[in-house]
MINU-516807 format. One record per residue (C-alpha): x, y, z. Coordinates in pm, whole numbers, padded with zeros to 5 digits, always signed. Example, Ala and Ser with C-alpha at 12.3 -4.5 7.8 and 13.67 -1.06 7.14 Angstrom:
2
+01230-00450+00780 +01367-00106+00714 
END
This chain:
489
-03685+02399+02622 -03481+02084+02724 -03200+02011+02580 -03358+01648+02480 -03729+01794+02309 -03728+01720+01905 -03722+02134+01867 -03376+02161+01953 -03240+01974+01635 -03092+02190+01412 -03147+02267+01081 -02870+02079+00949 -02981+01800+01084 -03337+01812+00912 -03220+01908+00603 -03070+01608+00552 -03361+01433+00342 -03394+01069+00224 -03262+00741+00354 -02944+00732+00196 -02829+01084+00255 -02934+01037+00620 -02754+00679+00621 -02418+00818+00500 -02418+01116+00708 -02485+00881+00998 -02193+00668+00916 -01939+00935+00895 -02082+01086+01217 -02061+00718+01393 -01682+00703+01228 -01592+00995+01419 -01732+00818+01734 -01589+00570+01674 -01195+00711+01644 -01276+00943+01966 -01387+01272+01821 -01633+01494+01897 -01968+01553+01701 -02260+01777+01758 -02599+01681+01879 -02735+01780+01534 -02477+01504+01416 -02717+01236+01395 -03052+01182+01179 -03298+00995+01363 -03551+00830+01282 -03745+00444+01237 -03600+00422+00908 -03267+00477+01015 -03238+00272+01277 -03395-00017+01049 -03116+00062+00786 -02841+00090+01039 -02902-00268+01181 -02961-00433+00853 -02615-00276+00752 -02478-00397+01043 -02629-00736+00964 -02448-00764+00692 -02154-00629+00768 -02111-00877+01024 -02228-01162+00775 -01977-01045+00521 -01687-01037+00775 -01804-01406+00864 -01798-01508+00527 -01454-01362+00459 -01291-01514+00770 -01399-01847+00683 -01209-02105+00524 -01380-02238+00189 -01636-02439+00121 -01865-02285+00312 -02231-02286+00414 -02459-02079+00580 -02622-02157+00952 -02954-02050+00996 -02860-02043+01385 -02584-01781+01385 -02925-01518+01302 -03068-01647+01616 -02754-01546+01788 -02687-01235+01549 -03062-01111+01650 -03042-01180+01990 -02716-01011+02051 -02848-00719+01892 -03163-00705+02056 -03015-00727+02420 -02797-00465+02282 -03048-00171+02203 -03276-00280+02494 -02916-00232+02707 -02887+00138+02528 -03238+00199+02575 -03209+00128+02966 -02866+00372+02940 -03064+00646+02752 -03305+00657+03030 -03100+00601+03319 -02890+00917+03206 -03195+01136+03172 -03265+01163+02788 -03597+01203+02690 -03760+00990+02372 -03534+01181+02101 -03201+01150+02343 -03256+00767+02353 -03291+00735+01950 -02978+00946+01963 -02756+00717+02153 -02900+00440+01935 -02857+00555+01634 -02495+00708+01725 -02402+00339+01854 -02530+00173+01571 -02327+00406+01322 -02024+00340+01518 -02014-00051+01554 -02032-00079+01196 -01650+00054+01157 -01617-00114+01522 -01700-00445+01366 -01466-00427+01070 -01201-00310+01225 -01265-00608+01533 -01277-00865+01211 -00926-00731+01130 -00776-00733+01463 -00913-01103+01533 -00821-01235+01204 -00425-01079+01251 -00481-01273+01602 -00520-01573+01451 -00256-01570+01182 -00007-01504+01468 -00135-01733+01705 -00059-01476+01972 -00026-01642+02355 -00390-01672+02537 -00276-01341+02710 -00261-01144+02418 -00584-01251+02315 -00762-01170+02605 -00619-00823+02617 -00705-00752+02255 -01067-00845+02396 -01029-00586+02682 -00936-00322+02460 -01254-00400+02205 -01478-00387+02512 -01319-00055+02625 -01378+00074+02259 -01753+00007+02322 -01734+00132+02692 -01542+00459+02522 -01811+00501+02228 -02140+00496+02484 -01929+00718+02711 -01869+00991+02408 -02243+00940+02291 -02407+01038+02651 -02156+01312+02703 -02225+01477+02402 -02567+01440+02198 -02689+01347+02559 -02487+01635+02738 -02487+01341+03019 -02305+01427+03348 -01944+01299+03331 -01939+01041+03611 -02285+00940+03553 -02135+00846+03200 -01828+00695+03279 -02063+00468+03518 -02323+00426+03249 -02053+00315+03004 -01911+00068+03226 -02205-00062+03267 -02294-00120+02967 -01988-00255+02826 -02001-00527+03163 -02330-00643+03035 -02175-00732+02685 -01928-00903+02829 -02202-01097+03075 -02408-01123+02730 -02106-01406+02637 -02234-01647+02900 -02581-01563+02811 -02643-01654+02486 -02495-01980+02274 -02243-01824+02031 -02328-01962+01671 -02139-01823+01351 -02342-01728+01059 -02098-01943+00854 -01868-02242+00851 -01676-02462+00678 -01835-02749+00527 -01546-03049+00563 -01640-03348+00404 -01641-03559+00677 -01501-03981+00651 -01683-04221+00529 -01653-04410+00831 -01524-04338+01143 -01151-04275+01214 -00961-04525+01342 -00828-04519+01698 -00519-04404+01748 -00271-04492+02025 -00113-04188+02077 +00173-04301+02326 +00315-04569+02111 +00288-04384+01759 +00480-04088+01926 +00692-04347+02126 +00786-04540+01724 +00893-04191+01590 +01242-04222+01639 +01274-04599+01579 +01075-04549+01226 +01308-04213+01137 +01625-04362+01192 +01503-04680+00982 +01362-04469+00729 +01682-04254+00692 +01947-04540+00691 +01799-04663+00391 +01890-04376+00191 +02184-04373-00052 +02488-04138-00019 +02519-03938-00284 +02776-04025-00554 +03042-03801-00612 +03097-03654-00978 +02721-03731-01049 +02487-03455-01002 +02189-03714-00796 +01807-03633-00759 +01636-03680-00403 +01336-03679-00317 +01110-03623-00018 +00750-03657-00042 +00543-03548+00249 +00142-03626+00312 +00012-03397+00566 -00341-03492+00585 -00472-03781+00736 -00789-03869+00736 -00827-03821+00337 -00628-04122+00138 -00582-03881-00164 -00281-03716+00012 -00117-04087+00090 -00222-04184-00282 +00022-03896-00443 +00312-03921-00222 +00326-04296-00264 +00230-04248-00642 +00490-03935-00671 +00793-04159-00483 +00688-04486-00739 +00676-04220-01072 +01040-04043-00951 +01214-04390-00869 +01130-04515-01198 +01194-04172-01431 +01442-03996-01241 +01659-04254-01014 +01553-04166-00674 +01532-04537-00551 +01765-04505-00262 +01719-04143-00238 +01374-04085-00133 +01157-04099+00149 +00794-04045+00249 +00680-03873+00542 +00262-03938+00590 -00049-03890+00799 -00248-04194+00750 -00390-04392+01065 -00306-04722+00824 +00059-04616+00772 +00144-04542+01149 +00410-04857+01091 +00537-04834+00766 +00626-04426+00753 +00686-04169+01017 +00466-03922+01079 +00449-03593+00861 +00517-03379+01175 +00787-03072+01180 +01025-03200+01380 +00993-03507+01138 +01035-03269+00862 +01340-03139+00964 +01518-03437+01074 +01484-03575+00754 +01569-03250+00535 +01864-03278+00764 +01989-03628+00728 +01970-03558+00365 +02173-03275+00332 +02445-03520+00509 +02409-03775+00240 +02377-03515-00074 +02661-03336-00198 +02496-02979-00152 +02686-02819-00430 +02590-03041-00721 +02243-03245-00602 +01912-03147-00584 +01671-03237-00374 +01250-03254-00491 +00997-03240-00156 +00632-03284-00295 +00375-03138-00007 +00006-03233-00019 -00265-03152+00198 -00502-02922+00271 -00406-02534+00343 -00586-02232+00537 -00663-01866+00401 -00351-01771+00623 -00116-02013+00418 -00065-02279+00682 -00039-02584+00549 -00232-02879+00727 -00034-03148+00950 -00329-03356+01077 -00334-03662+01232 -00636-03630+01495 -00570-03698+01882 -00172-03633+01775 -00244-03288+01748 +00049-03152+01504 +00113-02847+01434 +00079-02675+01107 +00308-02591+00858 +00396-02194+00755 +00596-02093+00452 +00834-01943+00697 +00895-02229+00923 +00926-02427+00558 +01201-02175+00421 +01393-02160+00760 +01397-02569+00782 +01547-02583+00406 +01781-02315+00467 +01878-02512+00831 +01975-02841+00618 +02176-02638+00398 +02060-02779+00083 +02121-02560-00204 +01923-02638-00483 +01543-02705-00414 +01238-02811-00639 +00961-02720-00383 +00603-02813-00480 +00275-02752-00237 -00007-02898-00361 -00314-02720-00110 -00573-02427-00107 -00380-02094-00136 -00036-02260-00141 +00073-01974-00360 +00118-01781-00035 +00436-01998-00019 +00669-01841-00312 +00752-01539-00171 +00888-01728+00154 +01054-01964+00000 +01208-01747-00293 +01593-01806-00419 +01761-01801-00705 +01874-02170-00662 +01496-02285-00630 +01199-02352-00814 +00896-02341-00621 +00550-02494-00783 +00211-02428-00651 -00156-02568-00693 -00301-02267-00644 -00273-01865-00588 -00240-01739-00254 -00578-01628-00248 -00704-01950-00413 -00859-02335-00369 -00709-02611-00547 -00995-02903-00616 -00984-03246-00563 -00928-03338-00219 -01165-03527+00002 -01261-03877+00132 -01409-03992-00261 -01092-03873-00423 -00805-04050-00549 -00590-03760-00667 -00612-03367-00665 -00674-03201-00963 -00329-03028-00960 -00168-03375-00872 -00371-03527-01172 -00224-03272-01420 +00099-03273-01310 +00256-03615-01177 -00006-03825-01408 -00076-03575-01748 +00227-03340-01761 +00539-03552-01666 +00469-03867-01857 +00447-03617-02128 +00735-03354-02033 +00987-03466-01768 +01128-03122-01707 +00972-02992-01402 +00930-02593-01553 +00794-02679-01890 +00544-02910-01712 +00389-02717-01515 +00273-02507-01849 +00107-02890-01927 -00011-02896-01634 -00202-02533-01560 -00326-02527-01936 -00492-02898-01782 -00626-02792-01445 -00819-02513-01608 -00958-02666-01873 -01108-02852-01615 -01215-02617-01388 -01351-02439-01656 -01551-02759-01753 -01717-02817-01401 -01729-02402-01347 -01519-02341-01080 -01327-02040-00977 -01007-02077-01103 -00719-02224-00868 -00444-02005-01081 -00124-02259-01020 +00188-02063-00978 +00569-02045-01050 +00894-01924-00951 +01223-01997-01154 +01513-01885-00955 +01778-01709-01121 +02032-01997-01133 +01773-02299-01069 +01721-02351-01466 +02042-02386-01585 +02124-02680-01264 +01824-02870-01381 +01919-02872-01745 +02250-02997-01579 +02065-03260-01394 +01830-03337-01691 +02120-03413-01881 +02300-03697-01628 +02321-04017-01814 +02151-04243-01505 +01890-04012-01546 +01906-03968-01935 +01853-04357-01935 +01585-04324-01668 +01399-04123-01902 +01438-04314-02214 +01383-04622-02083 +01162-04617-01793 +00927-04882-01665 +00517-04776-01633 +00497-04637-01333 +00222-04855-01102 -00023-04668-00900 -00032-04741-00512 -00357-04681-00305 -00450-04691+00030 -00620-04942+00149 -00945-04729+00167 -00952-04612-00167 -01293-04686-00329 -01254-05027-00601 -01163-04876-00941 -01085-04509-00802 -00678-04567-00851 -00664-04639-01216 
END
């Protein structure tokens, strides 16, 4: 009797009746595969029904890990199962060439299938993982090709284990086998037309984008900065003074230049920043009046402020608005410019750099709330559109404001100028509305520093600002120029 013939299967093996039993004992076996243990040639139940289950599991395992990594709203491409199906055939018509080439017989082959099918399922999650961590880190190109060695090696090692033992393959027959294999998925790269099974549906402009010259806009950055930061006010000692910096980070949507310019017109007017705030914006139509929403931009100007503020007694408002990624970076775009994003970190360590003391930090963008805990400190207050796991609505070439920015510039301040008790307005607005149009919720967030309450009761209760309040003007809305007629009112 060979080792390969269907009568050497144990009993253990055919005792395990039904699809489901059979499916999770083929799992656990393909787990231990999978971490480099052992199993036993009874370990795996074979059969058509099996190997149907396994790659329809697989299926959607990979569709689910697609779905996950990708940023929101998304839609499905009928392509990526082109790709998904073809990737999988060439890969059991590679095993089934294996199979034969190391001497198993028909039930050896379904073996080595079945085992690598039961072990690419934790293979794929745990690949998902790796590549996602990848990309939050933005690890150098070198790192990222050796984290793609070592997932090919994982494949290499999994064939290698699978021929040795259910197989009882020689060993260097294996190891070659393996290799080979795991060569041919790498060749399998150039060979088909990667396609995802999901992506992110970006609204994209109305009309095209205007072009850009890059040379001269990066050229007019320093020119533009130092004229922009002149033109701010010193700070005036014995009087506890407001600033504010208002930063646009997308630009290629007007709705982020609409609430910065709206924001910096409602704060001059209510709380006296007219001399003491600044906008920094992506907008191809603004390339001449502001500088560019970049970092370095960013922290030039949180630095020339500190120098103008007295850092004990001011405080100092920055309004961010854009779009943001599952991996909290918010968005600095500007096209052929190519910025670079914005983390909470980088955020927390520029603040901390200027040496300003007491902040009022609000990011308006998808999963901003992955911004608090960075940027927590007793002397701050840090104000969110959404949860760190959540979108905020209202962006997009149509809009004129965000829902968030809505609520709370244009519902909740008019109504209650202190910046804590407004955001209450302001959440109780946004999901009413959500609610209305059935969305997930965004979930807006807070954090009240220890100390920050008390200094803005303090700052609340300055007489320029006192008479701000009581007597201030209508604030007029400002548009970009490609707003639709009507959409700014």
């Amino acid at each position: 009797m060979t080792p390969d013939t269907p009568n050497a299967v144990s009993h253990s093996a055919n005792a395990r009746t039904g699809l489901i039993p059979g499916l999770l004992g083929n799992l656990l076996s393909g787990l231990r595969v999978a971490t480099g243990l052992r199993v036993s040639r009874a370990a795996f139940q074979v059969s058509a029904g099996q190997a149907v289950a396994l790659v329809l599991l697989l299926g959607l395992t990979e569709s689910g890990v697609g779905w996950l990594t990708t940023e929101a709203p998304r839609q499905f491409d009928a392509y990526g199962l082109n790709y998904l199906g073809a990737t999988m055939l060439f890969s059991l018509l590679l095993l089934l060439l294996v199979g034969r080439l190391a001497g198993g017989g028909l039930d050896g082959v379904g073996r080595l299938v079945i085992g690598y099918l039961s072990a690419s399922v934790a293979i794929t999650l745990v690949s998902a993982l790796l590549w996602q961590a990848e990309s939050w880190y933005e690890l150098p190109p070198e790192w990222a090709w050796g984290l793609f060695w070592l997932l090919l090696g994982w494949h290499w090692m999994v064939v290698v284990l699978l021929l040795r033992q259910p197989l009882s393959s020689p060993r260097i027959r294996s190891l070659l086998l393996g290799a080979g294999y795991a060569l041919s998925l790498f060749a399998s790269l150039w060979i088909f037309p990667r396609s995802e099974l999901w992506y992110s549906d970006v609204a994209e402009p109305a009309s095209p984008a205007p072009a850009l010259d890059v040379e001269s806009i990066y050229y007019a950055q320093p020119a533009l900065m130092d004229a922009t930061l002149s033109s701010l006010e010193v700070q005036r000692p014995g009087i506890e003074d407001l600033y504010l910096l208002a930063l646009g980070g997308y630009g290629y949507e007007d709705v982020f230049l609409n609430e910065v310019e709206y924001v910096r017109n409602l704060f001059d007017n209510t709380y006296g920043t007219d001399g003491r705030s600044l906008i920094l914006a992506n907008n191809p139509a603004t390339v001449d009046r502001y500088p560019l929403a970049s970092r370095p931009n960013l922290e030039l100007a949180l630095g020339s402020m500190s120098q103008r503020m007295d850092t004990d007694e001011d405080v100092l408002f920055l309004f961010l608005t854009s779009h943001g990624s599952r991996d909290h970076r918010f968005s600095l775009e500007m096209g052929p410019l190519q910025l670079h994003d914005l983390t909470p970190q980088q955020l927390r360590g520029a603040l901390d750099s200027a040496g300003i003391r007491w902040r009022v930090v609000l990011v308006s963008s998808c999963y901003s709330g992955g911004f608090i805990e960075a940027l927590q400190d007793p002397a701050t207050l840090v104000i969110t559109a959404a949860a760190a796991d959540r979108t905020s609505f209202g962006c997009g070439v149509d809009s004129d404001f965000t829902y968030f920015g809505t609520a709370y510039f244009k519902t909740a301040l008019p109504e209650e100028p202190r910046f804590i008790q407004a955001f209450e307005l302001a959440n109780t607005w946004v999901g009413a509305r959500e609610a209305s149009e059935d969305l997930d919720p965004s979930l807006p967030q807070i954090f009240v520093g220890d100390a920050i309450a008390d200094k803005l009761a303090s700052l609340y209760a300055e007489p320029t600002i006192q008479a701000a309040l009581e007597g201030r003007a209508p604030v007029l809305t400002v548009c970009a120029k490609a707003a639709p007629p009507g959409s700014c009112e």
